[in-house]
N, CA, C and O atoms as a Maestro MAE file, in Angstrom:
{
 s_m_m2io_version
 :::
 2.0.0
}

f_m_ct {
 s_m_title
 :::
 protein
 m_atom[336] {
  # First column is atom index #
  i_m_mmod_type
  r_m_x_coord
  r_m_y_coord
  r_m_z_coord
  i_m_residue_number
  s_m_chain_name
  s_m_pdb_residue_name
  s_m_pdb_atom_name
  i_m_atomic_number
  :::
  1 25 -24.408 -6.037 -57.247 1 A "UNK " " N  " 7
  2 3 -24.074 -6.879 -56.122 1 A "UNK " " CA " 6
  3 2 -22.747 -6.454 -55.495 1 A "UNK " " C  " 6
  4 15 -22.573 -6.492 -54.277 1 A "UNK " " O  " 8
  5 25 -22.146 -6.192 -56.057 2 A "UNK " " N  " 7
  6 3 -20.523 -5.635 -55.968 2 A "UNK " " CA " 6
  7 2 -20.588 -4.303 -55.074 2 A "UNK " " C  " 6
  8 15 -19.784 -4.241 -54.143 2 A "UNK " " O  " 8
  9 25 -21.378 -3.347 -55.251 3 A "UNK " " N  " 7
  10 3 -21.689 -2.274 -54.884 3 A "UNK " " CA " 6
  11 2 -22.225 -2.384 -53.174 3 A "UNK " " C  " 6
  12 15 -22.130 -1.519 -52.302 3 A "UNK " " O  " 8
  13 25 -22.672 -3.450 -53.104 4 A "UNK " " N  " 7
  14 3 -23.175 -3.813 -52.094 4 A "UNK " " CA " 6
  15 2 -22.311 -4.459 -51.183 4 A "UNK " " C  " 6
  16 15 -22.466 -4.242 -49.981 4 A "UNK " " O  " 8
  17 25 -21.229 -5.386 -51.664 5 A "UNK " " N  " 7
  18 3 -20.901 -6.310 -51.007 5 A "UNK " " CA " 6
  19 2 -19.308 -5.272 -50.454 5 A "UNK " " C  " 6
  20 15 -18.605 -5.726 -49.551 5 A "UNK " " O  " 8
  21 25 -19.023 -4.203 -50.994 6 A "UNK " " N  " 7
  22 3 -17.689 -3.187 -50.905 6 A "UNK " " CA " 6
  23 2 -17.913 -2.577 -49.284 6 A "UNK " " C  " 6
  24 15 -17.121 -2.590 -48.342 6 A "UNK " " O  " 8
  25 25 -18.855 -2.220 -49.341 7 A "UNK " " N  " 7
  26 3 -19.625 -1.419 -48.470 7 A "UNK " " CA " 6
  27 2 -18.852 -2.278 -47.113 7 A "UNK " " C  " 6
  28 15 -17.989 -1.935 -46.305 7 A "UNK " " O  " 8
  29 25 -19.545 -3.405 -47.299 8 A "UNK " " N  " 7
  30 3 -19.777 -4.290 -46.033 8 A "UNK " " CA " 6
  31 2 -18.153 -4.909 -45.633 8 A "UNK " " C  " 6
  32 15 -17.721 -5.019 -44.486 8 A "UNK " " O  " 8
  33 25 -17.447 -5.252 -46.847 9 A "UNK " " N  " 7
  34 3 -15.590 -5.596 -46.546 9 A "UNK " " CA " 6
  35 2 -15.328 -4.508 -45.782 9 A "UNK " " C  " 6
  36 15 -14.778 -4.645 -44.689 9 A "UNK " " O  " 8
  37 25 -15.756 -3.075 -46.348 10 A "UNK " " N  " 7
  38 3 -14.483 -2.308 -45.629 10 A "UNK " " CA " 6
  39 2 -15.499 -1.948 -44.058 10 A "UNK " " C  " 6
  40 15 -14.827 -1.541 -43.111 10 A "UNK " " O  " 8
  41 25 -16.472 -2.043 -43.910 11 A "UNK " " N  " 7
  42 3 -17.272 -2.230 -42.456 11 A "UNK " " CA " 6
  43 2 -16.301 -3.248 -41.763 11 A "UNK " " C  " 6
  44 15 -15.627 -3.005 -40.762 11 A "UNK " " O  " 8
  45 25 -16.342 -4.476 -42.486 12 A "UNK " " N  " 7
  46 3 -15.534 -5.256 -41.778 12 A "UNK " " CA " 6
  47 2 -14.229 -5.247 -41.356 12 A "UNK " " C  " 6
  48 15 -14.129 -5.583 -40.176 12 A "UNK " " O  " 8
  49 25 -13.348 -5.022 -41.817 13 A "UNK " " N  " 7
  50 3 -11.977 -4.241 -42.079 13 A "UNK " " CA " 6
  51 2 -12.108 -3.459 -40.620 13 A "UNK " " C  " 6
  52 15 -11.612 -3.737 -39.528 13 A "UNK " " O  " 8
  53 25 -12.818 -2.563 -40.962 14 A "UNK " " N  " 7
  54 3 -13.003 -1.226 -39.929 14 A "UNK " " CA " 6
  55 2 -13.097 -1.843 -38.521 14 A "UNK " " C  " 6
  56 15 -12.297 -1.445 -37.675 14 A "UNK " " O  " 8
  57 25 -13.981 -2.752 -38.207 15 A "UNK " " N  " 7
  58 3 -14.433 -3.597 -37.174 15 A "UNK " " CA " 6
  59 2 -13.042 -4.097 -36.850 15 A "UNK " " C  " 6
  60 15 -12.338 -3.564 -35.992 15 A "UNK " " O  " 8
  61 25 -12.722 -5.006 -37.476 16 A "UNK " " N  " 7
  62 3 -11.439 -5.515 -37.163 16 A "UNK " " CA " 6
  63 2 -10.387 -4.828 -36.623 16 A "UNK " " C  " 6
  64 15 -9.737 -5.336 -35.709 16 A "UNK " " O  " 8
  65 25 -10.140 -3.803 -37.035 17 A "UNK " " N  " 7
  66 3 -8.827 -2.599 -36.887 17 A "UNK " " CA " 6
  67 2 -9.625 -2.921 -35.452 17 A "UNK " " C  " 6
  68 15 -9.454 -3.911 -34.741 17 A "UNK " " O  " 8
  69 25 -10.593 -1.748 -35.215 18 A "UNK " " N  " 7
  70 3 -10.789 -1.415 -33.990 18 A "UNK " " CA " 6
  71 2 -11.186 -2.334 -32.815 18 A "UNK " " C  " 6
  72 15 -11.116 -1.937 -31.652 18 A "UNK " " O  " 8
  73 25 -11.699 -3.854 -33.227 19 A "UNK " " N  " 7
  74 3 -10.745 -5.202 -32.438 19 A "UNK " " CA " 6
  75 2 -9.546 -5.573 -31.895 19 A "UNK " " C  " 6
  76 15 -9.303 -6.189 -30.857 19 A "UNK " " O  " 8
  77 25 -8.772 -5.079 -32.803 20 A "UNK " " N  " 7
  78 3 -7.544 -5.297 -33.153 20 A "UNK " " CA " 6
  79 2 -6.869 -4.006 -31.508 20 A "UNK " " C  " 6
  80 15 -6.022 -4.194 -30.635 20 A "UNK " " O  " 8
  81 25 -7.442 -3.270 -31.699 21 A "UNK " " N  " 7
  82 3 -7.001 -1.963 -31.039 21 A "UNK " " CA " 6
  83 2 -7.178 -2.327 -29.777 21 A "UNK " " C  " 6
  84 15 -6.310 -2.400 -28.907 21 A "UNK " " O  " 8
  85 25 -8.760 -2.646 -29.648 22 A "UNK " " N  " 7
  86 3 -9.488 -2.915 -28.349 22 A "UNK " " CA " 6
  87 2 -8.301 -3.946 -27.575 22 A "UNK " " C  " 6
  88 15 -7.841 -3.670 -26.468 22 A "UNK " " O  " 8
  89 25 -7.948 -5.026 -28.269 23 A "UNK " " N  " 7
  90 3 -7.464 -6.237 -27.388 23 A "UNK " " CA " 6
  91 2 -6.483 -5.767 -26.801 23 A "UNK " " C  " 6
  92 15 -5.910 -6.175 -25.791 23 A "UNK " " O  " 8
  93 25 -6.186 -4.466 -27.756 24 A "UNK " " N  " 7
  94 3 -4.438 -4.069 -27.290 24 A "UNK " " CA " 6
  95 2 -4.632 -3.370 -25.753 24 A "UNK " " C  " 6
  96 15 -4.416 -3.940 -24.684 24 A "UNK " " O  " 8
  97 25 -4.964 -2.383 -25.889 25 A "UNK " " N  " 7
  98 3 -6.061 -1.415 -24.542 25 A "UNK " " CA " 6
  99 2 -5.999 -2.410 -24.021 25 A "UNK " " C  " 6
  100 15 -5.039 -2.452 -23.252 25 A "UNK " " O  " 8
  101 25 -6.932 -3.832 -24.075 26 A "UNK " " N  " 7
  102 3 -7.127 -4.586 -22.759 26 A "UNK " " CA " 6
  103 2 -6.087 -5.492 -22.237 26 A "UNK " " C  " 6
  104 15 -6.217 -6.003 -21.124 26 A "UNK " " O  " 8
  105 25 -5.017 -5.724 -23.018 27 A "UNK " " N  " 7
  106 3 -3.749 -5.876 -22.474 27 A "UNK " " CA " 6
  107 2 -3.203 -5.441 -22.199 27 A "UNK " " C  " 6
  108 15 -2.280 -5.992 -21.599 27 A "UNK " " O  " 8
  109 25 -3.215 -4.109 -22.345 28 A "UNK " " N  " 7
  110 3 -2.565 -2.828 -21.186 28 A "UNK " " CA " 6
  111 2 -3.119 -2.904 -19.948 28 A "UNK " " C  " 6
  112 15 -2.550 -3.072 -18.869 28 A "UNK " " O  " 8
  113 25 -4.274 -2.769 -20.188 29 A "UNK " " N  " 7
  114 3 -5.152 -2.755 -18.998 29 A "UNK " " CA " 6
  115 2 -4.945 -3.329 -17.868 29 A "UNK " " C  " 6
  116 15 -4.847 -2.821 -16.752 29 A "UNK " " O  " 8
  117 25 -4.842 -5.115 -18.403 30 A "UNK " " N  " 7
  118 3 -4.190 -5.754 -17.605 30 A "UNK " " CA " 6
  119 2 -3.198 -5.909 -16.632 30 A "UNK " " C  " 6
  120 15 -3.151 -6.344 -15.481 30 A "UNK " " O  " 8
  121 25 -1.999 -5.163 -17.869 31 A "UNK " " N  " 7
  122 3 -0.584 -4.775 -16.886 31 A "UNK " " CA " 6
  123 2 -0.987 -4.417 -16.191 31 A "UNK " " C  " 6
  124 15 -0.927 -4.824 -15.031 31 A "UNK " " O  " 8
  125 25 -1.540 -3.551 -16.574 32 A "UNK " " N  " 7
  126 3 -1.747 -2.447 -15.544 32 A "UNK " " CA " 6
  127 2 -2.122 -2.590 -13.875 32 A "UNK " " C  " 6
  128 15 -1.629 -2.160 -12.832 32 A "UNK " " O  " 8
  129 25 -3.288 -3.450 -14.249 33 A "UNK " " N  " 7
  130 3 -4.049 -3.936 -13.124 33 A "UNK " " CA " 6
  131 2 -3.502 -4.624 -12.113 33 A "UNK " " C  " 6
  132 15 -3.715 -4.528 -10.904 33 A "UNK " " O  " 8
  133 25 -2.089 -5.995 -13.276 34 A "UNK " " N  " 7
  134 3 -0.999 -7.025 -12.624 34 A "UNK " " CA " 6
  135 2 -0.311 -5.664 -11.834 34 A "UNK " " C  " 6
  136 15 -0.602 -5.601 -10.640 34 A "UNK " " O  " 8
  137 25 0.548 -4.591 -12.350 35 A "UNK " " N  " 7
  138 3 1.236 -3.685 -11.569 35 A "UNK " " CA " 6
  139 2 1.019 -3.336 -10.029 35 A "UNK " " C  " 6
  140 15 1.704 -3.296 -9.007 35 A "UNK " " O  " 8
  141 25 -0.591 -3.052 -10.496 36 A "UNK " " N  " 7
  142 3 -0.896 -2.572 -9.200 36 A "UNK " " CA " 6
  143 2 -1.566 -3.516 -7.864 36 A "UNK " " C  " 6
  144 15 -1.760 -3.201 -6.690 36 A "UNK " " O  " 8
  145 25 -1.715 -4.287 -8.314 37 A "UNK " " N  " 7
  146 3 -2.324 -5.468 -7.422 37 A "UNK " " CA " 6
  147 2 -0.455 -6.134 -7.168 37 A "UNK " " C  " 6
  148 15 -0.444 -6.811 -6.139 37 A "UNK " " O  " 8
  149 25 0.538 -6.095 -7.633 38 A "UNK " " N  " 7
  150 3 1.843 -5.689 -6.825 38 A "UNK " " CA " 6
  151 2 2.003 -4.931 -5.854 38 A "UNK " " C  " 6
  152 15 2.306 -5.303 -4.720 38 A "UNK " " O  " 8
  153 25 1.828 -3.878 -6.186 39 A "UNK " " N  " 7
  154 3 1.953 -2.399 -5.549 39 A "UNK " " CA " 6
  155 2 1.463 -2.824 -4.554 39 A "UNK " " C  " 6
  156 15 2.211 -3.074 -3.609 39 A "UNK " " O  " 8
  157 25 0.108 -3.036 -4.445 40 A "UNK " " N  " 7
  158 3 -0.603 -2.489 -2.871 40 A "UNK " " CA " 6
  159 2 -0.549 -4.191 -2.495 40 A "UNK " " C  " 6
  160 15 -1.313 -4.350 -1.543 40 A "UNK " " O  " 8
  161 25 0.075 -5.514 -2.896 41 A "UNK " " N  " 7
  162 3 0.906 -6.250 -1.500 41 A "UNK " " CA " 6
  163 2 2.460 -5.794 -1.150 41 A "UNK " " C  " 6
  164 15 2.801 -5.914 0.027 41 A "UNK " " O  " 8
  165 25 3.255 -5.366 -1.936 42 A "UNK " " N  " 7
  166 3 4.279 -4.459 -1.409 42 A "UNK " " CA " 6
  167 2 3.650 -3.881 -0.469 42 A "UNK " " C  " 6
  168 15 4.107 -4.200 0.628 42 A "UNK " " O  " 8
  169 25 2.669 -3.059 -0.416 43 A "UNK " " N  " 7
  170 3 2.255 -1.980 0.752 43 A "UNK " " CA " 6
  171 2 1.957 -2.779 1.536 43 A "UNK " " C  " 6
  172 15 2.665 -2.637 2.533 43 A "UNK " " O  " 8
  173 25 1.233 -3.616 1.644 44 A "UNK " " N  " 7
  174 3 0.438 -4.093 2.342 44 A "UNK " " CA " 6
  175 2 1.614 -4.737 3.238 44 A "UNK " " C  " 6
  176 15 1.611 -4.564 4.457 44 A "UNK " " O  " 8
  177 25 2.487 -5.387 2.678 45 A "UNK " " N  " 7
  178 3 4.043 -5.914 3.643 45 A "UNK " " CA " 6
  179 2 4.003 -4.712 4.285 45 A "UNK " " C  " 6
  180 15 3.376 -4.622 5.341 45 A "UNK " " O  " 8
  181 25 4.730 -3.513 3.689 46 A "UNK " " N  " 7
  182 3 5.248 -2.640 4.544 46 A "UNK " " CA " 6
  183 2 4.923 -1.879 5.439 46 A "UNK " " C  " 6
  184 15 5.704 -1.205 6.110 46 A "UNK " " O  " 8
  185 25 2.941 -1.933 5.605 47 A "UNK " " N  " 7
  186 3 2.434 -1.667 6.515 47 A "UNK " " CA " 6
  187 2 2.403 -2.535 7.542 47 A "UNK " " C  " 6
  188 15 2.280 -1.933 8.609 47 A "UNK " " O  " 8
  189 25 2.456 -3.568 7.644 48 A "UNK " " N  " 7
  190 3 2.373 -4.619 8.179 48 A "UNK " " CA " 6
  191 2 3.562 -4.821 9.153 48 A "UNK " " C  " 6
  192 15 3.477 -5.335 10.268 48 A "UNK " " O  " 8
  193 25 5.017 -4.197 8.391 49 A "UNK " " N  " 7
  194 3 6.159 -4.155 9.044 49 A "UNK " " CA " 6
  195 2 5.900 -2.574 10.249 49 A "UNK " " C  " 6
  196 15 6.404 -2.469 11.367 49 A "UNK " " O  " 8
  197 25 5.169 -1.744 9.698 50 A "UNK " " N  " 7
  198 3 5.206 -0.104 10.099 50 A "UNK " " CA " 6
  199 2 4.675 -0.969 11.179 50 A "UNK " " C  " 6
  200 15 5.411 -0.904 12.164 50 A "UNK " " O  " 8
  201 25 3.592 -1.809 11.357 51 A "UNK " " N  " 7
  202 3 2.509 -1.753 12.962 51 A "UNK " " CA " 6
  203 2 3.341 -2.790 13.585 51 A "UNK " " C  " 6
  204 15 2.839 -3.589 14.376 51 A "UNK " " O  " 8
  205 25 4.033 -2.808 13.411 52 A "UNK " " N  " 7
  206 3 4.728 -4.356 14.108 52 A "UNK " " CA " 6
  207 2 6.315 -3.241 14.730 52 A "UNK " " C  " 6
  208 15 6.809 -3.276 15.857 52 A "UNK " " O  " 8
  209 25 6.745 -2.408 13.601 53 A "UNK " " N  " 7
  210 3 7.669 -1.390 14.848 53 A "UNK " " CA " 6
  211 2 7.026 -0.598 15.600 53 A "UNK " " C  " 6
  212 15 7.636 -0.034 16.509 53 A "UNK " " O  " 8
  213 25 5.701 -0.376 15.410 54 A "UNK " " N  " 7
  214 3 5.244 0.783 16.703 54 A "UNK " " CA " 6
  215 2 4.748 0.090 17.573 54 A "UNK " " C  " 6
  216 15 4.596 0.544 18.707 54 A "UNK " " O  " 8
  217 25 4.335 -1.330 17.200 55 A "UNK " " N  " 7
  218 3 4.340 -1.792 18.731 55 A "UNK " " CA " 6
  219 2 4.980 -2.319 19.477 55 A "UNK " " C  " 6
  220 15 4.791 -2.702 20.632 55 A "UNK " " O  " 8
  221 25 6.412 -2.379 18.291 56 A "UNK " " N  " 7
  222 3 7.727 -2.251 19.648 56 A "UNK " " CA " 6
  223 2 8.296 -1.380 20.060 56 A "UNK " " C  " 6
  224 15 9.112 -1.418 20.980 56 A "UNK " " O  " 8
  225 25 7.791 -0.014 19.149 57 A "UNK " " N  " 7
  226 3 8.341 1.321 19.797 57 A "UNK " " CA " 6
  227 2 7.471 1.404 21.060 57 A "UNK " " C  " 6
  228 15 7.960 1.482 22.187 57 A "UNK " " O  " 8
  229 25 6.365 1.385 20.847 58 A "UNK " " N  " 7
  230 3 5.112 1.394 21.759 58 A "UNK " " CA " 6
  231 2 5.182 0.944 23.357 58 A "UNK " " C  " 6
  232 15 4.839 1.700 24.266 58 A "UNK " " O  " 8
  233 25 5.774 -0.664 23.596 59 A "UNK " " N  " 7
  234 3 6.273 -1.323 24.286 59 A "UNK " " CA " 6
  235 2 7.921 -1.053 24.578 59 A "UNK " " C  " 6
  236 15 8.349 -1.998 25.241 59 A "UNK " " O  " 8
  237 25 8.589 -0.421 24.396 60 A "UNK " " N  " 7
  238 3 9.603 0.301 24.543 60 A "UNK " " CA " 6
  239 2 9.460 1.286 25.498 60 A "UNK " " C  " 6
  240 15 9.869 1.385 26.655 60 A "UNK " " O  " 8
  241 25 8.654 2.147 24.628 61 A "UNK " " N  " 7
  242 3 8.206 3.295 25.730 61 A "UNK " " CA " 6
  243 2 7.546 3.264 27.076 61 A "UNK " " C  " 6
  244 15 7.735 4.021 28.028 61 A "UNK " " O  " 8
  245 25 6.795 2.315 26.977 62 A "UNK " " N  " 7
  246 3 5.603 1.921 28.454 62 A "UNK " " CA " 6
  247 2 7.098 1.572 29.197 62 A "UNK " " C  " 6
  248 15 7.054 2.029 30.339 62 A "UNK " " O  " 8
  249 25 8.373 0.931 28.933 63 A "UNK " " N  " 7
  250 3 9.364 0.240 29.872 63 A "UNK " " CA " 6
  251 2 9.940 1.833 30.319 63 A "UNK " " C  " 6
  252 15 10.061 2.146 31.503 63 A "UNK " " O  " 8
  253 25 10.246 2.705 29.265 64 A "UNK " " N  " 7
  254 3 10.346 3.859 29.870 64 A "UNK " " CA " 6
  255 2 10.215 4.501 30.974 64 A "UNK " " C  " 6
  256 15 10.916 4.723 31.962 64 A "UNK " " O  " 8
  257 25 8.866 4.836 30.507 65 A "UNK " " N  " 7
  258 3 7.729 5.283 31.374 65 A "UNK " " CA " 6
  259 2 8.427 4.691 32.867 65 A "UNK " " C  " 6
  260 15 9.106 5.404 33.606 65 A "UNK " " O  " 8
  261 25 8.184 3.586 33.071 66 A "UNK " " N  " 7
  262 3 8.116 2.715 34.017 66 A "UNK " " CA " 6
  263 2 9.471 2.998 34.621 66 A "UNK " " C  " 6
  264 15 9.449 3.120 35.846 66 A "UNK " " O  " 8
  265 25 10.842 3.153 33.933 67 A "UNK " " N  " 7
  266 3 11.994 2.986 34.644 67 A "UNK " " CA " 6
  267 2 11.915 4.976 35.181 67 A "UNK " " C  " 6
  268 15 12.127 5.311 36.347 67 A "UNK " " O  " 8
  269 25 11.635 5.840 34.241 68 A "UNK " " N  " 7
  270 3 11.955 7.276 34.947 68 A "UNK " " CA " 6
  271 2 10.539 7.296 35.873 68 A "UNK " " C  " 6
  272 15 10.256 8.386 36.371 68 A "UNK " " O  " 8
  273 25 9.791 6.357 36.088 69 A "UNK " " N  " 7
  274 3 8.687 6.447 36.956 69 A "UNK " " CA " 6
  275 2 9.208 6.108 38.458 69 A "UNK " " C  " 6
  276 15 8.794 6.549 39.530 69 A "UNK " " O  " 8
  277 25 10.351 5.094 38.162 70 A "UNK " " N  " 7
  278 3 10.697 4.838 39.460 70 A "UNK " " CA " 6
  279 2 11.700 5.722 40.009 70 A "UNK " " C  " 6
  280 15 11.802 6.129 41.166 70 A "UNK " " O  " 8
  281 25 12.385 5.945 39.057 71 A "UNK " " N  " 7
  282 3 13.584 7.079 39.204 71 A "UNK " " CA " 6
  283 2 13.152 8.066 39.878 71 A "UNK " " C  " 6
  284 15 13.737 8.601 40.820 71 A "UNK " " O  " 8
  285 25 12.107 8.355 39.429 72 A "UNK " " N  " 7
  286 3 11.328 10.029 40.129 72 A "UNK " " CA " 6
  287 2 11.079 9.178 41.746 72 A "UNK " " C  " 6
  288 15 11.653 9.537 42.774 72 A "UNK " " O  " 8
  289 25 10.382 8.342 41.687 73 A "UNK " " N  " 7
  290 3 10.033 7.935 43.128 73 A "UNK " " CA " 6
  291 2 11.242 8.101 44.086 73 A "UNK " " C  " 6
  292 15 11.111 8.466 45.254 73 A "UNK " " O  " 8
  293 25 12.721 7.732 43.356 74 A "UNK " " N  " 7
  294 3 13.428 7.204 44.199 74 A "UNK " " CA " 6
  295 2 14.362 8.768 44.497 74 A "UNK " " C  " 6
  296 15 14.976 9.216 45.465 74 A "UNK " " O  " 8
  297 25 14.106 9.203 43.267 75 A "UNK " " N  " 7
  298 3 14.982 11.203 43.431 75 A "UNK " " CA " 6
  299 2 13.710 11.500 44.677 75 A "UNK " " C  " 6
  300 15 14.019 12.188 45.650 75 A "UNK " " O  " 8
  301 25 12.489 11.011 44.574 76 A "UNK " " N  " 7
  302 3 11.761 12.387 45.966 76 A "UNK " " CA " 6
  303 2 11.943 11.680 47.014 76 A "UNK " " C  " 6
  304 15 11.659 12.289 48.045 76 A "UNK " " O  " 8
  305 25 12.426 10.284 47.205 77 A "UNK " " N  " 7
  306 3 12.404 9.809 48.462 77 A "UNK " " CA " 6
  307 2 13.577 10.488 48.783 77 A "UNK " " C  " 6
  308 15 13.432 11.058 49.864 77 A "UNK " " O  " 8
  309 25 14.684 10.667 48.294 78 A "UNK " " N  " 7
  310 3 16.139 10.874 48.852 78 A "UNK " " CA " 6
  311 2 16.011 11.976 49.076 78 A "UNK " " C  " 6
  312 15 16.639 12.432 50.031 78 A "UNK " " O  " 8
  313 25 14.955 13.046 48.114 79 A "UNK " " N  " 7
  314 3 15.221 14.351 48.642 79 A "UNK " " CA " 6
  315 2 14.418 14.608 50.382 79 A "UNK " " C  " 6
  316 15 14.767 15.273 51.357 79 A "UNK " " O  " 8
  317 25 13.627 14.012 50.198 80 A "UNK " " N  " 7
  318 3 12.681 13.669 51.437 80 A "UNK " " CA " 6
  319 2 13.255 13.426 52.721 80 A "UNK " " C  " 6
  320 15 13.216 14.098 53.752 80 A "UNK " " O  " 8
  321 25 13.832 12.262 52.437 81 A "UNK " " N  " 7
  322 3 14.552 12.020 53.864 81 A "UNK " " CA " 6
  323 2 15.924 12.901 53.665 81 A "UNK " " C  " 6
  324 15 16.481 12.668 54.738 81 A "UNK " " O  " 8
  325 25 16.723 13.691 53.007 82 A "UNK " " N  " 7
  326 3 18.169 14.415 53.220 82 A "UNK " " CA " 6
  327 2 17.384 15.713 54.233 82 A "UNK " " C  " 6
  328 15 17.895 16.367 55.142 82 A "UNK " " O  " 8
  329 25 15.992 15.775 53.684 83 A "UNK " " N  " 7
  330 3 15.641 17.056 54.702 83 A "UNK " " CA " 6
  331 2 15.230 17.057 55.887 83 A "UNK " " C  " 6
  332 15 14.941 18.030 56.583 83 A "UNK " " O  " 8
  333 25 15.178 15.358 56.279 84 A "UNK " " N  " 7
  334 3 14.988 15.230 57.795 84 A "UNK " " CA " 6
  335 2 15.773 14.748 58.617 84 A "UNK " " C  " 6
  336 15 15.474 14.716 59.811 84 A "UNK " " O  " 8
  :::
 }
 m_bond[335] {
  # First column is bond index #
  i_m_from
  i_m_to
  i_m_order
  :::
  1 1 2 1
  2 2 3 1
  3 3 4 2
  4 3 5 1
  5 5 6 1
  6 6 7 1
  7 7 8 2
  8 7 9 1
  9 9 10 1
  10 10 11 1
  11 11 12 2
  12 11 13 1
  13 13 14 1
  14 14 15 1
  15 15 16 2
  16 15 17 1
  17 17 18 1
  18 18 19 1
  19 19 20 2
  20 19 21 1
  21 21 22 1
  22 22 23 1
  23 23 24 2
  24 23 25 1
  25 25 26 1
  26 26 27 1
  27 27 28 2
  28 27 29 1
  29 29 30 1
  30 30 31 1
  31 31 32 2
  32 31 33 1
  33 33 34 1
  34 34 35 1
  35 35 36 2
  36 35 37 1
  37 37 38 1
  38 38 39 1
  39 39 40 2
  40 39 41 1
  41 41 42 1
  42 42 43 1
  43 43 44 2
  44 43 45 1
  45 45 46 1
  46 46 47 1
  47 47 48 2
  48 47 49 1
  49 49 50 1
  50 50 51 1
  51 51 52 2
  52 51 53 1
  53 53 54 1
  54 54 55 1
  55 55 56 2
  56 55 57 1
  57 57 58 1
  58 58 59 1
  59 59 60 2
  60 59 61 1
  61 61 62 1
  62 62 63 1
  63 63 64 2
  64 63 65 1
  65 65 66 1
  66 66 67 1
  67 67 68 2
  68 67 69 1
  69 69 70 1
  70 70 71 1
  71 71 72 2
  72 71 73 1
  73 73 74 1
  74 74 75 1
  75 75 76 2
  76 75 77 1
  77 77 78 1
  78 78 79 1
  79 79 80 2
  80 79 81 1
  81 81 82 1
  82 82 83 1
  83 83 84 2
  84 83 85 1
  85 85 86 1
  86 86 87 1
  87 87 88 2
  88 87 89 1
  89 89 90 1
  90 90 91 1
  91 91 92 2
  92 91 93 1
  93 93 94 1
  94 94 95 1
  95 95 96 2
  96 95 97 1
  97 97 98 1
  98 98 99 1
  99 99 100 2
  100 99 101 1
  101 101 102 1
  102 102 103 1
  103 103 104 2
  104 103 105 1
  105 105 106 1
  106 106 107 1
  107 107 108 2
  108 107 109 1
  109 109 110 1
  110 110 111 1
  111 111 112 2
  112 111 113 1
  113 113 114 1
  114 114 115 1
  115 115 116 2
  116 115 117 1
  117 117 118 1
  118 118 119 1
  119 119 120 2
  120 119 121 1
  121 121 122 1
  122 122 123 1
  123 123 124 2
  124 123 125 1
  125 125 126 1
  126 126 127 1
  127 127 128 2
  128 127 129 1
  129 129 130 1
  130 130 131 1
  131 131 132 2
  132 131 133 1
  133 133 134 1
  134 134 135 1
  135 135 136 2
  136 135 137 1
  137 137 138 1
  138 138 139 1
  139 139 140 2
  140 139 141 1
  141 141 142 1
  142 142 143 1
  143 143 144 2
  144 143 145 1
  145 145 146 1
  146 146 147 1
  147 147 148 2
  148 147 149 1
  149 149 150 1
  150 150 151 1
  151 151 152 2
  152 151 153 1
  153 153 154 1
  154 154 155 1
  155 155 156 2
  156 155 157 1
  157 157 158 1
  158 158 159 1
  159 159 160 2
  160 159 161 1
  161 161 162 1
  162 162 163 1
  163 163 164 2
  164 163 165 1
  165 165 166 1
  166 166 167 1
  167 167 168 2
  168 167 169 1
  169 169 170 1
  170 170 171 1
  171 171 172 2
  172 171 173 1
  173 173 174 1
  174 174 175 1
  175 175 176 2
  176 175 177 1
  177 177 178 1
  178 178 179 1
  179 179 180 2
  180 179 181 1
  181 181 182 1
  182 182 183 1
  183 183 184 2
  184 183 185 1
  185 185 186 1
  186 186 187 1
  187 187 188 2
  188 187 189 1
  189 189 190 1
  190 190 191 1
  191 191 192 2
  192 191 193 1
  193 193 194 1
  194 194 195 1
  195 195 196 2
  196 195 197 1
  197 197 198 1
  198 198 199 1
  199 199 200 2
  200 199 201 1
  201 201 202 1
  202 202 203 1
  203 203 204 2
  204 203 205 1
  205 205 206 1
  206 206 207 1
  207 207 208 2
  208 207 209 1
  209 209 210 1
  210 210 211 1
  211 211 212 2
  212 211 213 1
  213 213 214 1
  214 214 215 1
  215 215 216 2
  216 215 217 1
  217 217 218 1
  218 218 219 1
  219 219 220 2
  220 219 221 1
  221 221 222 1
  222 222 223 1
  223 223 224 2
  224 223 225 1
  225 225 226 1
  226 226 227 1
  227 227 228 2
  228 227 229 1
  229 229 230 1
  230 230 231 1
  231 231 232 2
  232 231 233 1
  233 233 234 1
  234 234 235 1
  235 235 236 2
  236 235 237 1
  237 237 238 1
  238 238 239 1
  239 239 240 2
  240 239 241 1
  241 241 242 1
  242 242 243 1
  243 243 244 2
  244 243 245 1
  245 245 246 1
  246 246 247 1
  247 247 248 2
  248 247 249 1
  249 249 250 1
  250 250 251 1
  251 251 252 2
  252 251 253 1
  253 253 254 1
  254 254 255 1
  255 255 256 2
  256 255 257 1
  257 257 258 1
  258 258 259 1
  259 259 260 2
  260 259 261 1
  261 261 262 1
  262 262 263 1
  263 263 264 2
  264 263 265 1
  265 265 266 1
  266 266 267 1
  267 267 268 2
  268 267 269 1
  269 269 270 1
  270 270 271 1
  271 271 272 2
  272 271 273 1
  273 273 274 1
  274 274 275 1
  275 275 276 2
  276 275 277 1
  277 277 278 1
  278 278 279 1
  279 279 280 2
  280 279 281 1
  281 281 282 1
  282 282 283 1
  283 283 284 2
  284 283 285 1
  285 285 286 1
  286 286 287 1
  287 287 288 2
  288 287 289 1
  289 289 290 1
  290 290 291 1
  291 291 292 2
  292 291 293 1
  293 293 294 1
  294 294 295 1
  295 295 296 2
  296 295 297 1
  297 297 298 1
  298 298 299 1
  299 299 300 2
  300 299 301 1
  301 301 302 1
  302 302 303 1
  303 303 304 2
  304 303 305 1
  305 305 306 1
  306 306 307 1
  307 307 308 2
  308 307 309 1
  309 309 310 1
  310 310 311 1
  311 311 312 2
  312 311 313 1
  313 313 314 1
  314 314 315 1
  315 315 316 2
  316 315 317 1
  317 317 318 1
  318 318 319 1
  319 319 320 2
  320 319 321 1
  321 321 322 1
  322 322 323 1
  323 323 324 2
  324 323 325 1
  325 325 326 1
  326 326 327 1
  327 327 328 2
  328 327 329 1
  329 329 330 1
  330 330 331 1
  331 331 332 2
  332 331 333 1
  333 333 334 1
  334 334 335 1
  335 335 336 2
  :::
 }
}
C-alpha cells in the first residue's frame, strides 16, 4: 500500500511546486499587463495633446497664408500703379 501511496505524494508535491510557479508567472503577467494598459493611456494623453497642437499649428498657418496673401496683393498693387 505504501508503495503505492509514495508514488502519488510526490505527484502531488510536483503538482503543487508547479502551481506554486504558475500563480507566480500569472502575477507577473499581470504587472505586466497593469504596466502597459498605463503606458498606452499615457500615450493616449499625449497623442491627444500632439492633435490638439497641430491644429493650432494648423490654424496658425491658414492666418499666415492669409496675411502674406494680402501682402502679395498689396506689393503688386503698388508695383502696378508706381509704373503708371
Amino acid at each position: 500500500m505504501l508503495k503505492r501511496v509514495d508514488p502519488l505524494r510526490k505527484e502531488l508535491k510536483d503538482l503543487e511546486t508547479k502551481a506554486e510557479d504558475t500563480r507566480q508567472k500569472g502575477e507577473e503577467i499581470t504587472k505586466i499587463i497593469a504596466e502597459l494598459e498605463a503606458s498606452i493611456a499615457k500615450y493616449k494623453e499625449e497623442y491627444a495633446m500632439v492633435i490638439s497642437d497641430a491644429s493650432v499649428i494648423k490654424n496658425d498657418l491658414s492666418t499666415f497664408e492669409k496675411k502674406v496673401s494680402s501682402s502679395f496683393v498689396c506689393v503688386t498693387l503698388r508695383r502696378v500703379s508706381s509704373l503708371h
